[in-house]
C-alpha positions as CSV (number, residue, x, y, z in Angstrom):
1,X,166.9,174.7,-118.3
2,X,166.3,176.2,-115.2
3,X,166.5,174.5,-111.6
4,X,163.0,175.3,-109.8
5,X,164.6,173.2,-106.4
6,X,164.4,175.2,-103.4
7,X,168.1,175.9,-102.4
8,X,169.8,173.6,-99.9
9,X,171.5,175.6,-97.1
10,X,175.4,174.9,-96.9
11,X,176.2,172.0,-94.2
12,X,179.6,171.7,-92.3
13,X,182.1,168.6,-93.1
14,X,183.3,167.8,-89.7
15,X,184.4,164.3,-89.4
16,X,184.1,161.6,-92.2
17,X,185.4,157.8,-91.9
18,X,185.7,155.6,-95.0
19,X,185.3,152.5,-95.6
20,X,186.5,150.3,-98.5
21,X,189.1,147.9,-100.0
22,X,192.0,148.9,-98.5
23,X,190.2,148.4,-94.7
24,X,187.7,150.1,-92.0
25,X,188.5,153.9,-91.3
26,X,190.8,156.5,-92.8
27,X,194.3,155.1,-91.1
28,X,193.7,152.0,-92.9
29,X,193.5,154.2,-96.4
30,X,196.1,156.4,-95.4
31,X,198.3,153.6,-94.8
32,X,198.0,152.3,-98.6
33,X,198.0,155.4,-100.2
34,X,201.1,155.9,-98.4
35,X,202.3,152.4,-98.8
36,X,201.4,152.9,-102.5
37,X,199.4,149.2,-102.3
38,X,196.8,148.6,-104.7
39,X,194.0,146.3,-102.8
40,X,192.3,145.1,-106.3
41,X,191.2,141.5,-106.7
42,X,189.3,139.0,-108.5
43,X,185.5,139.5,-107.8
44,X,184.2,137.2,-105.2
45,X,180.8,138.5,-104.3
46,X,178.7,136.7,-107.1
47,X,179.9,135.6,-110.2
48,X,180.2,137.2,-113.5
49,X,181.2,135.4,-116.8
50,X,184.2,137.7,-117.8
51,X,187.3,138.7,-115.7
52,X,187.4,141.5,-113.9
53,X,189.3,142.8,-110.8
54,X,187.6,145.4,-108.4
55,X,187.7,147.0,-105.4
56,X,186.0,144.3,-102.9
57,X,185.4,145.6,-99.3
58,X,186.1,141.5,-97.4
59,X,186.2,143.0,-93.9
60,X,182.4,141.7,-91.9
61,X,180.3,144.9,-92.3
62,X,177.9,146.0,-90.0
63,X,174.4,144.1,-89.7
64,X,171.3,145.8,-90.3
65,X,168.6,145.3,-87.1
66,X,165.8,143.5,-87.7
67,X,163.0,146.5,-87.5
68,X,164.9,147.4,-90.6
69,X,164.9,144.9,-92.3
70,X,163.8,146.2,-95.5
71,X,166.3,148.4,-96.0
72,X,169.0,145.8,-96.0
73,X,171.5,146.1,-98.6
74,X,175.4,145.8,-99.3
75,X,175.5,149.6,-99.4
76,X,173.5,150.1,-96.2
77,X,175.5,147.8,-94.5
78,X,178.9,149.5,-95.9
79,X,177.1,153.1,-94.4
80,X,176.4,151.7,-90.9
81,X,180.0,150.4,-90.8
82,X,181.2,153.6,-91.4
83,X,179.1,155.3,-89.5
84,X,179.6,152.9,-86.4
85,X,183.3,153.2,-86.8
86,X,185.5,155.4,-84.2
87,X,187.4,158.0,-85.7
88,X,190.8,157.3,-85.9
């Protein structure tokens, strides 16, 4: 099978920020990986009828503006956070 897309010029990586379990920005997973701490919990978020442990992101994440309100997701939220957030 061949791939008939039109090829996507190359785009420099020149700042990234992260955003997950372990905290807001890339100090706060630095600091875990380093501190070798596992950030894994009980699911809180809804409920599920078997036990599990994941990766929960419990810090308040951005909000999504009203105009836009129909894009508002968990995942939306989580990329406006990061993007929001000052390098560190």
């Amino acid at each position: 099978m061949q791939n008939s897309s039109p090829a996507i010029s190359p785009v420099a990586i020149t700042a990234y920020s992260t955003v997950n379990a372990c905290g807001v920005g890339n100090q706060a997973l630095l600091q875990a990986l380093k501190n070798n701490q596992s950030f894994l919990t009980p699911l809180t978020l809804f409920e599920v009828n078997f036990s599990t442990v994941v990766g929960e992101i419990k810090q308040e994440l951005a909000k999504i503006r009203p105009e836009l309100a129909a894009y508002q997701s968990r995942n939306a939220q989580v990329a406006l956070t990061a993007l929001n957030y000052e390098t560190d």
